[in-house]
KOLGU-416458 format. One record per residue (C-alpha): residue number from 1; residue in one letter; x, y, z. Coordinates in Angstrom, 1 decimal. Layout:
<sites>
   num   residu        X        Y        Z
   NUM        A        X        Y        Z
...
</sites>
This chain:
<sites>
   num   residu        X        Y        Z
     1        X      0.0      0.0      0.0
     2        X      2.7      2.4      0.7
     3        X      4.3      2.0     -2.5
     4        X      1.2      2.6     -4.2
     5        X      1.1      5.9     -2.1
     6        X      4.1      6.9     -3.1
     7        X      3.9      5.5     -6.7
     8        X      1.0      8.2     -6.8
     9        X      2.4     10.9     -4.9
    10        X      5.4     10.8     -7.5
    11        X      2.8     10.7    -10.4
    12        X      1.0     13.8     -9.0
    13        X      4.3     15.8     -8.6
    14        X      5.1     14.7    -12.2
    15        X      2.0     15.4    -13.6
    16        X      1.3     19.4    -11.9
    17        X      4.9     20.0    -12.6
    18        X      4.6     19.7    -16.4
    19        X      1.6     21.2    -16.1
    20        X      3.2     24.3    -15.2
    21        X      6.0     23.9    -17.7
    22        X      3.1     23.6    -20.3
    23        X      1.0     26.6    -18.7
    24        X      4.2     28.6    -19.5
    25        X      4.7     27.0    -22.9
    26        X      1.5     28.1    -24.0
    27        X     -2.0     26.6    -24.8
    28        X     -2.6     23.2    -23.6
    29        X     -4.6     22.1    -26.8
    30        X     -2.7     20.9    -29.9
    31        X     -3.8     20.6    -33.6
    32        X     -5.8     17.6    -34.4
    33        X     -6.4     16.8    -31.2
    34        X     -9.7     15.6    -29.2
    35        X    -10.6     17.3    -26.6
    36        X    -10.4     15.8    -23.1
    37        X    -12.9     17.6    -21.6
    38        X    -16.8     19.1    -22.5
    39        X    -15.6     20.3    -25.5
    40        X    -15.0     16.7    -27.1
    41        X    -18.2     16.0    -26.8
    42        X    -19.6     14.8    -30.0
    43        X    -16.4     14.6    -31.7
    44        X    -15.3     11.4    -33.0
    45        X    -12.2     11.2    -35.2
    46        X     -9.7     14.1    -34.5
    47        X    -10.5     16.9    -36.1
    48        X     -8.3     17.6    -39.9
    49        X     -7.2     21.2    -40.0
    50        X     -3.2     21.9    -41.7
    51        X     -3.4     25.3    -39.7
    52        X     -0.1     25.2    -37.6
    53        X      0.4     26.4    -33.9
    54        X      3.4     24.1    -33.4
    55        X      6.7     25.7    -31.7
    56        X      8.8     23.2    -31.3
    57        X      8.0     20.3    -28.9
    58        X      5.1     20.8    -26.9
    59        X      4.2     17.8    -24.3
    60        X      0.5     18.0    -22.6
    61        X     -0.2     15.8    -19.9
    62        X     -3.5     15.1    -19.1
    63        X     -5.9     12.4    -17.2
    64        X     -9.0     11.6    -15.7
    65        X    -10.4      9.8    -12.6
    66        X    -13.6      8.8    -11.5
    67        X    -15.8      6.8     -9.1
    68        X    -19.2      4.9     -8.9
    69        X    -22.0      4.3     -6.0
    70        X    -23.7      1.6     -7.3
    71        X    -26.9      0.5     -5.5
    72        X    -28.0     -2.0     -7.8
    73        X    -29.7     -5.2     -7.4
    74        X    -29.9     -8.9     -9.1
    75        X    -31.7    -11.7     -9.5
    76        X    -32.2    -15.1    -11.5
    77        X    -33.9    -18.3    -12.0
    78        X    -31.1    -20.5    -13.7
    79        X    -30.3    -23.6    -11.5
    80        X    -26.2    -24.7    -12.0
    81        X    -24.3    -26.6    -10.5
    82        X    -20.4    -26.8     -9.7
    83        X    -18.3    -30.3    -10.5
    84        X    -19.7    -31.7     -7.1
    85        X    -23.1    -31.3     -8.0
    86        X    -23.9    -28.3     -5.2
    87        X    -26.1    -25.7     -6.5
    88        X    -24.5    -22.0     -7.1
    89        X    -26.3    -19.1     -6.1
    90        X    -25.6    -15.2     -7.2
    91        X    -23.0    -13.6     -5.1
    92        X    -24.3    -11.2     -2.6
    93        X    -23.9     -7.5     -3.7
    94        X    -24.5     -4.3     -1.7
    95        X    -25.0     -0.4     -2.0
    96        X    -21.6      1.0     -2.0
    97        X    -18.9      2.7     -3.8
    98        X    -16.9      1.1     -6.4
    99        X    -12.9      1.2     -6.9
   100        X    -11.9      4.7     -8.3
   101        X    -10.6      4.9    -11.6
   102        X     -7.5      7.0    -13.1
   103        X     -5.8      7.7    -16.5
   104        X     -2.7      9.2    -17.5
   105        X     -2.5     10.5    -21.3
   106        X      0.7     12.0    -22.5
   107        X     -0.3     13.7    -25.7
   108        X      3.1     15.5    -27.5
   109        X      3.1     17.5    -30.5
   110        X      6.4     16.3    -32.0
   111        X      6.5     18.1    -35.1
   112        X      4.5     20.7    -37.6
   113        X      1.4     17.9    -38.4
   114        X      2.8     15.1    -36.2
   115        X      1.3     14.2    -32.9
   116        X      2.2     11.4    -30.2
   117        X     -0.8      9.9    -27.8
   118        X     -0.2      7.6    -24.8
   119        X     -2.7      6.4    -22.6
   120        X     -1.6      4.9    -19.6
   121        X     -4.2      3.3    -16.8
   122        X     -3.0      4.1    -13.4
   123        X     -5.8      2.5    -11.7
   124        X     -8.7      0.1    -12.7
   125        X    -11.4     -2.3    -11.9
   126        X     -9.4     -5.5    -14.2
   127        X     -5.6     -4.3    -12.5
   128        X     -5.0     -1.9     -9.9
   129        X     -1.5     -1.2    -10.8
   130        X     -0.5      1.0    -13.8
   131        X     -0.1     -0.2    -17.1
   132        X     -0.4      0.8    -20.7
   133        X     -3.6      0.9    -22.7
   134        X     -1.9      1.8    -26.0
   135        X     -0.8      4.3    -28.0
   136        X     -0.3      5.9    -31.5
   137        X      1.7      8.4    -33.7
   138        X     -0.7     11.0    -35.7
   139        X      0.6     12.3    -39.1
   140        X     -1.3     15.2    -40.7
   141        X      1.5     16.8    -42.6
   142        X      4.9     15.5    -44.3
   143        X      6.9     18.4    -43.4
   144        X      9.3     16.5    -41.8
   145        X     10.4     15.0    -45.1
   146        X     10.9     18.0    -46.4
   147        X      9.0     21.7    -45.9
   148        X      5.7     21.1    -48.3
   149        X      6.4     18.0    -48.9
   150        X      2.8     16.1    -50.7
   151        X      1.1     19.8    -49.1
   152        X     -2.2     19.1    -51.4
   153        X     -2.7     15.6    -50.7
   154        X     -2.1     15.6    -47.1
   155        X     -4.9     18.1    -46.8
   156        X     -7.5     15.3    -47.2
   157        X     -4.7     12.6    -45.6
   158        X     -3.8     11.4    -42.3
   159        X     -1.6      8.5    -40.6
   160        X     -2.1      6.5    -37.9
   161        X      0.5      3.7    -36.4
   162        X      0.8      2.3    -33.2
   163        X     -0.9     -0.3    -30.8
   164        X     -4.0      1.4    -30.9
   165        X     -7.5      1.8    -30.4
   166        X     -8.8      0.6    -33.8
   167        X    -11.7      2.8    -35.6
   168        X    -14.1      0.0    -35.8
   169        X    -17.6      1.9    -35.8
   170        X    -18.6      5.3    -34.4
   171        X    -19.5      3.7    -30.8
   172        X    -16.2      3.5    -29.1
   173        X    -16.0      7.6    -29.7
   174        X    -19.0      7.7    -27.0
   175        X    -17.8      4.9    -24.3
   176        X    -16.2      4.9    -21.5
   177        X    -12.5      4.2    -21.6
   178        X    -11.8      3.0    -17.6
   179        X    -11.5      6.8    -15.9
   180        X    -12.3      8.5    -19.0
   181        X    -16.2      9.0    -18.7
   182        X    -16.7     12.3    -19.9
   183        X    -17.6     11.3    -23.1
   184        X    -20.3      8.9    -21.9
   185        X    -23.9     10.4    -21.2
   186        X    -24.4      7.3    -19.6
   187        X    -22.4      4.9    -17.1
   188        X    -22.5      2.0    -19.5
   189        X    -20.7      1.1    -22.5
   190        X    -23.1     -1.2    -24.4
   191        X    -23.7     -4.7    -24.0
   192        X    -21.7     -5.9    -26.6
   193        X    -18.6     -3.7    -26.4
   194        X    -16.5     -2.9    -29.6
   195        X    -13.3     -2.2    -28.4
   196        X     -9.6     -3.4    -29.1
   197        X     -6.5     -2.2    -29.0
   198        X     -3.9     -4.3    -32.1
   199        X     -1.2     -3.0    -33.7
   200        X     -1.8     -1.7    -36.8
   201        X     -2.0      1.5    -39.2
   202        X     -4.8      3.1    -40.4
   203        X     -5.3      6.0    -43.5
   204        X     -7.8      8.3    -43.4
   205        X     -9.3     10.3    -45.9
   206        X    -11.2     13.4    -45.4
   207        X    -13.1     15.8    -47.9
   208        X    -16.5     18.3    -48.0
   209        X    -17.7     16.6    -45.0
   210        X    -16.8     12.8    -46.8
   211        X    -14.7     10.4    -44.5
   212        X    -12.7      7.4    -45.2
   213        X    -10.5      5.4    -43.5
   214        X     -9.0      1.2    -44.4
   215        X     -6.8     -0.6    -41.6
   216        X     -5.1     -3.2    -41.2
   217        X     -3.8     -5.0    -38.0
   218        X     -1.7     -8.0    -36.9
   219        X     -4.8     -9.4    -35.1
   220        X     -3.3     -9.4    -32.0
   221        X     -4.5     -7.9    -28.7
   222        X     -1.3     -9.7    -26.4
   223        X      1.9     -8.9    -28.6
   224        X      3.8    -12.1    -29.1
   225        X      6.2    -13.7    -31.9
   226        X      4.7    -17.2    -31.2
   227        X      2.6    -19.2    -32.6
   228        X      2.9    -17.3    -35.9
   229        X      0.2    -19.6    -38.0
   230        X     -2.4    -19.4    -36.0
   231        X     -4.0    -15.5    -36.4
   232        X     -4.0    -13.7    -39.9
   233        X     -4.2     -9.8    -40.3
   234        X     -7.2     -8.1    -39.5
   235        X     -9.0     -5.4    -42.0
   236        X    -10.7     -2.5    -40.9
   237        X    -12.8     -0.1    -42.8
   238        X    -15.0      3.3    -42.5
   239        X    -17.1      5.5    -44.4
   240        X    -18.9      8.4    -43.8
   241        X    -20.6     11.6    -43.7
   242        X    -19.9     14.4    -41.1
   243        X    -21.4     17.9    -41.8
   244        X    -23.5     20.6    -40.2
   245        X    -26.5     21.1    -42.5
   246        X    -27.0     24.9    -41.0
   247        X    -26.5     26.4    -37.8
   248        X    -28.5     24.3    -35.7
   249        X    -28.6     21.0    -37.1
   250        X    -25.5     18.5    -37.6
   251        X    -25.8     15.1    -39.4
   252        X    -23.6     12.1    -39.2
   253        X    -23.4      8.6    -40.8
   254        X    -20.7      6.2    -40.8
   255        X    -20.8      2.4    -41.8
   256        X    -17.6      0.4    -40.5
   257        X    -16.2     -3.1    -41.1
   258        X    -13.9     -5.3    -39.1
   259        X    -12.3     -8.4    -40.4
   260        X    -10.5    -11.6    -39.4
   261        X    -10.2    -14.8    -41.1
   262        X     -8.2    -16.9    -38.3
   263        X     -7.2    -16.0    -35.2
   264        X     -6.5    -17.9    -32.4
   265        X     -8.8    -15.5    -30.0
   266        X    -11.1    -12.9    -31.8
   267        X    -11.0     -9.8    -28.9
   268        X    -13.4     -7.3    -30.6
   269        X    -15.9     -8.0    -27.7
   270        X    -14.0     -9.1    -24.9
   271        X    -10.5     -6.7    -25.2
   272        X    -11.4     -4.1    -22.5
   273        X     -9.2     -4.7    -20.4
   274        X    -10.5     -1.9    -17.8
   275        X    -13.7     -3.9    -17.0
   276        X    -17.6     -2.9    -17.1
   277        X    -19.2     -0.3    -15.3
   278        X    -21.8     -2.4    -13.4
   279        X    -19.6     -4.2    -10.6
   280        X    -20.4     -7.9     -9.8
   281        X    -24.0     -8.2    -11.2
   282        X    -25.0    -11.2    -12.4
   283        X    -21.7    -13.2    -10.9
   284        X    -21.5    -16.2     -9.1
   285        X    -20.6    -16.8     -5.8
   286        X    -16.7    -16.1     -4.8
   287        X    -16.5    -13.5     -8.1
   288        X    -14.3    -10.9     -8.3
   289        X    -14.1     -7.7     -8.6
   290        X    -10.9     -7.8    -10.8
   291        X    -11.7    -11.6    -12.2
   292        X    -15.2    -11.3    -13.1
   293        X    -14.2     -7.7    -14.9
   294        X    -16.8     -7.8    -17.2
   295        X    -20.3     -8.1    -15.5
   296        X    -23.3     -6.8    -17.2
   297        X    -21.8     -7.6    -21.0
   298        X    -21.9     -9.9    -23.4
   299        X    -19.2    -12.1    -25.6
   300        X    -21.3    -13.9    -28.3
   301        X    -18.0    -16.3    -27.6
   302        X    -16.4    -15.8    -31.4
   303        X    -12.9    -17.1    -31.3
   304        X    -11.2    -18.1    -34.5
   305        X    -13.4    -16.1    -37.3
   306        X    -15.2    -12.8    -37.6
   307        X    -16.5    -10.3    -39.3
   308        X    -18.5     -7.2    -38.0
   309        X    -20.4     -4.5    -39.4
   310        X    -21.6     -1.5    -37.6
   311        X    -23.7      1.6    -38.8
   312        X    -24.1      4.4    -36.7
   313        X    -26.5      7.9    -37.6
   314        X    -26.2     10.3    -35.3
   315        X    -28.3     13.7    -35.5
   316        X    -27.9     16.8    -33.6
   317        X    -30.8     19.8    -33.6
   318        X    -30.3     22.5    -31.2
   319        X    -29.7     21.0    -28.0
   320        X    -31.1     17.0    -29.1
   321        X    -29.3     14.5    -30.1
   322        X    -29.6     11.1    -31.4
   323        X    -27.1      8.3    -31.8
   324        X    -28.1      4.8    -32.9
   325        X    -25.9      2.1    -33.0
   326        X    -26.9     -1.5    -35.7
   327        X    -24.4     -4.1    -35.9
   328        X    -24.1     -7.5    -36.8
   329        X    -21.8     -9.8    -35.8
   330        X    -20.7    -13.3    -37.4
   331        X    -17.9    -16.1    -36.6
   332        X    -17.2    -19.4    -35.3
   333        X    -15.4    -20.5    -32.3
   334        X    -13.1    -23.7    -31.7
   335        X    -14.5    -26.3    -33.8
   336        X    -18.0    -24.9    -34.9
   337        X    -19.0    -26.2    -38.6
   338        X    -21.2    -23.4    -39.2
   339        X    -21.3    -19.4    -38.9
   340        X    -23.1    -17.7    -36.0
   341        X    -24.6    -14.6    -35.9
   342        X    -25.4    -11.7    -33.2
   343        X    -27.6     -8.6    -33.9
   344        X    -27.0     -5.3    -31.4
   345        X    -29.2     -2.6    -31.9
   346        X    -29.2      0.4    -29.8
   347        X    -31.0      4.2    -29.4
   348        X    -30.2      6.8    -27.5
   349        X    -31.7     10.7    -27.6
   350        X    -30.0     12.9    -25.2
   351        X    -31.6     16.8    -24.6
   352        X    -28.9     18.8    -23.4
   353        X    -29.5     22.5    -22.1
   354        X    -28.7     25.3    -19.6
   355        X    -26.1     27.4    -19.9
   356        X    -23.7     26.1    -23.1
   357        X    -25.7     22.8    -22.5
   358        X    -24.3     21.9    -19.6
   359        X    -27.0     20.2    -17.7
   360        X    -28.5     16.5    -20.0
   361        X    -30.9     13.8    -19.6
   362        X    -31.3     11.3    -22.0
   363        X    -32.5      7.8    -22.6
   364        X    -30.7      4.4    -24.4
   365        X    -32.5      1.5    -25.5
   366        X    -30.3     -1.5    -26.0
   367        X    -31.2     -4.9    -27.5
   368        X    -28.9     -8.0    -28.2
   369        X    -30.3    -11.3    -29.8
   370        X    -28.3    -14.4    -31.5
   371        X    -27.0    -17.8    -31.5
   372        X    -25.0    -19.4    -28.7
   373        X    -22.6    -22.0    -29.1
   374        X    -24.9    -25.6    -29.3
   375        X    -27.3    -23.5    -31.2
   376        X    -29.4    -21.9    -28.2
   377        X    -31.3    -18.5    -29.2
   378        X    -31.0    -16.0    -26.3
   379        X    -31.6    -12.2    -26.2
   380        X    -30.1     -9.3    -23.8
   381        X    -32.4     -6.2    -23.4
   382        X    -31.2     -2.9    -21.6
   383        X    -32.8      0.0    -20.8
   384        X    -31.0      3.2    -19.4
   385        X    -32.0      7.0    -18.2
   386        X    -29.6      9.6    -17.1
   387        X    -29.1     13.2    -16.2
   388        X    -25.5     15.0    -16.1
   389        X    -24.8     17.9    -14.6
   390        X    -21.1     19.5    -16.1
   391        X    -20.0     21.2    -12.9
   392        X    -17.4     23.1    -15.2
   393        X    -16.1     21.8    -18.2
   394        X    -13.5     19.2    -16.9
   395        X    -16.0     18.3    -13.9
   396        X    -19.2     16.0    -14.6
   397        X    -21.4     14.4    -12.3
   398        X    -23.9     11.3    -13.6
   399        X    -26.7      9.6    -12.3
   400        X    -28.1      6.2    -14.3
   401        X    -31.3      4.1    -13.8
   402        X    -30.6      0.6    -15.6
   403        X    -33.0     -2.2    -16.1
   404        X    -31.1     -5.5    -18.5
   405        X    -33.1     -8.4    -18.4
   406        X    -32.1    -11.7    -20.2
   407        X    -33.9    -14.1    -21.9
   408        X    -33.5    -17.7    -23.6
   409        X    -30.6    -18.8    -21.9
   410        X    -30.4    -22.6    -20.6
   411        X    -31.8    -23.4    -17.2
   412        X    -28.5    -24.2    -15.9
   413        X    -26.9    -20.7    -17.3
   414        X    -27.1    -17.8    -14.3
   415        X    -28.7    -15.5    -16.6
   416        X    -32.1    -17.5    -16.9
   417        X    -34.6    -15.4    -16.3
   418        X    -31.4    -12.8    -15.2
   419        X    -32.5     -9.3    -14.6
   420        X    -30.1     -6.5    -12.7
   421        X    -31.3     -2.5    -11.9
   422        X    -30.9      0.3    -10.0
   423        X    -28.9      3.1     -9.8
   424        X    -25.5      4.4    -10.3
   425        X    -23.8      8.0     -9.7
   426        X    -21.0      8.4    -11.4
   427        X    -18.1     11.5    -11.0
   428        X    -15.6     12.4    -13.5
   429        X    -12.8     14.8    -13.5
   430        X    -11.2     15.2    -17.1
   431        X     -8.5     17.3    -18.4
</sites>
C-alpha cells in the first residue's frame, strides 16, 4: 500500500509540474487533437485542419479519474451446479462505492502535423497497478520530409500507427475508456462492447464533409512472436458523412467493417481490459471484482473467425441528439462447422440544455439477440435513463437508472430469467 502511495504521490508531482511547464509553454490544446474535456463532446475522429500552432515540442499531460456508487440489485432463476453437484447461487452484492478509476494520457506534438498519444491506466477495476492501454503516432503533414512535402494531398490525408485503439464503428468515440467517462452520457458502454487495442495502421481520408479510412492490424491484442500460423491480419474499414446542415442542425453517418479470417482469439468483444461499469452483477458466488471484470456484457463467444459490421447515424438539432448504433456480428469458435450470428441494436436521444448545455438527460435502449454455441437463441435487453450535470467543463457528475433483463438462456446458465437495476452515480474529472 505504501508503494502505491508513493507510486501516486510521484505521479502527482510529475503530472502538476509539467503542467506548469506547459502553462508557460503556451495553450494546452494541440492541432488535431480531441478534446479531453466538455468540449469533445460529439467529436469522434480528430478533427483535420493543416493550420499550424506548433513551436517546437510541446508535451501536454492530461488524465482523468472517476468513481461509482452503485446501488443496484440482481436476480435469477437458472439452477447450476459446480463439479460436485452443489447448486450456485448469485453472489451477494451491496450499496456501496466502487474502486476509483484514473488515467494518464501524455499527448506531445512532435513536429509541424505530427502528434504522439499515450494512454496509460494508473488504476482500474481489471488491474489496480498502472499499465499501458496503447498508443499511436498522428501524421497530418509530411513536413518533416521536407517543408511542403505532398502539401495538397495531405490536406485530405492522415496517418495512424501504433498499438492502438482501432476505428471499428462510431461507438467506441462515446464509451467509457476506464477513468475516461466524460464522453459517456451514460455509465455504460453497451452490451456488446467494440473495443480493441492491435497494432496496426490506419489511412484516413477526409473531404466536404466525406470520410474514409481502411486498416489493417496483426490481429493481436497480447503482442507475441509465437505461434505465428495461427492468427492472420485483421482489416478495418470506414465510411462516412460528417457535416452541419446549418446552424443548428449537424448530421452524421458512418458504416464500419472489421475483419478476421483466423485467429486464435477474436477480442473485438472481450479486449477491454479496464472492465464494465456495473460491478459484480449477475456473478457467481466467490467473483471478483478484478476476475469477473466484465459483469453486465456480453461475448457472443467468437474465437477463431469474424467479421463485423456497424452503422451508426447520429443527429444533432439545437440542444437533441440522437445516436443509434446496428451491428451484426458473425464467426465461429473452436471447432464450430457453421457461422453464428449476433444482432445489437441500440437508441439513445439525449436533450442537453442550460447554460452552453451543460446540464443533459437522456435515454438508451439497447437490444442484443443471437445464437449461442450448441445453437441456443438468447436475447439481452437494456434500458437506461440519465441526467448529467457538467459542474465546469473538466467536472461531470452522472446519475443512471438501468434495467437488463435476459432471456433464452439454458436453465443451468445464471442468466435464466437474469434481470439486474438500479442506480449508479458516477463523478468524473477530465482534463
Amino acid at each position: 500500500m505504501r508503494t502505491l502511495i508513493n507510486y501516486f504521490s510521484t505521479a502527482l508531482l510529475i503530472l502538476f509540474g509539467f503542467q506548469a511547464f506547459a502553462q508557460e509553454k503556451g495553450t494546452r490544446d494541440l492541432d488535431n487533437f480531441r478534446y479531453p474535456d466538455k468540449r469533445g463532446i460529439n467529436q469522434f475522429e480528430a478533427p483535420k485542419d493543416t493550420t499550424s500552432t506548433f513551436n517546437g515540442v510541446n508535451v501536454r499531460i492530461g488524465g482523468a479519474s472517476t468513481i461509482q456508487f452503485q446501488a443496484l440489485n440482481h436476480e435469477t432463476t437458472g439452477t447450476p451446479v459446480d463439479g460436485d453437484g452443489n447448486p450456485v447461487s448469485l453472489i451477494e452484492i451491496g450499496d456501496n462505492f466502487n474502486l476509483p478509476t484514473a488515467n494518464l494520457d501524455l499527448d506531445v506534438h512532435l513536429y509541424d502535423g505530427v502528434r504522439m498519444h499515450l494512454r496509460t491506466y494508473l488504476s482500474s477495476r481489471h488491474h489496480p497497478e498502472p499499465y499501458v492501454k496503447g498508443g499511436y503516432i498522428q501524421i497530418d503533414k509530411l513536413d518533416f520530409v521536407s517543408k511542403g512535402f505532398m502539401e495538397s494531398l495531405m490536406k485530405n490525408v492522415r496517418f495512424k500507427i501504433g498499438h492502438m485503439e482501432n476505428n471499428y464503428g462510431d461507438a467506441h468515440f462515446r464509451r467509457s475508456d476506464n477513468a475516461q467517462a466524460i464522453y459517456n452520457p451514460f455509465v455504460g458502454n453497451l452490451i456488446m462492447d467494440a473495443f480493441t487495442t492491435e497494432v496496426g495502421g490506419e489511412v484516413y481520408y477526409f473531404k466536404s464533409g466525406f470520410l474514409g479510412m481502411v486498416g489493417v492490424t496483426n490481429g493481436k491484442l497480447n503482442q507475441a512472436v509465437s505461434s505465428p500460423d495461427k492468427t492472420d491480419p485483421s482489416f478495418i474499414a470506414k465510411l462516412g458523412y460528417d457535416n452541419m446542415i446549418n446552424d443548428d442542425l449537424r448530421v452524421r453517418i458512418t458504416g464500419s467493417v472489421y475483419h478476421t479470417n483466423k485467429t486464435a482469439s477474436a477480442y473485438l468483444y472481450t479486449a477491454d481490459r479496464a472492465g464494465s461499469r456495473y460491478y459484480l452483477v449477475m456473478e457467481p458466488e466467490g467473483a471478483s471484482t478484478s476476475s469477473n471484470f466484465r459483469s453486465g456484457r456480453f461475448d457472443p463467444g467468437f474465437k477463431n473467425e469474424l467479421t463485423s459490421f456497424m452503422i451508426n447515424p447520429f443527429v444533432k438539432y439545437g440542444g437533441v441528439e440522437f445516436f443509434g448504433t446496428f451491428e451484426r456480428a458473425s464467426g465461429k469458435a473452436d471447432a464450430e462447422l457453421d457461422t453464428r450470428t449476433f444482432n445489437q441494436y441500440a437508441a439513445e436521444i439525449i436533450y442537453r440544455f442550460g447554460n452552453d448545455e451543460n446540464v443533459y438527460v437522456g435515454g438508451r435502449y439497447n437490444y442484443v439477440d443471437g445464437e449461442m454455441m450448441g445453437g441456443t437463441n438468447v436475447d439481452i435487453t437494456r434500458f437506461n435513463l440519465a441526467a448529467g450535470w457538467f459542474m465546469t467543463k473538466n467536472i461531470l457528475a452522472k446519475l443512471e437508472y438501468v434495467n437488463q433483463e435476459y432471456g433464452g438462456f439454458p436453465t443451468n446458465d445464471l442468466r435464466n430469467g437474469g434481470k439486474f437495476n438500479g442506480v449508479v452515480l458516477e463523478a468524473i474529472i477530465s482534463f
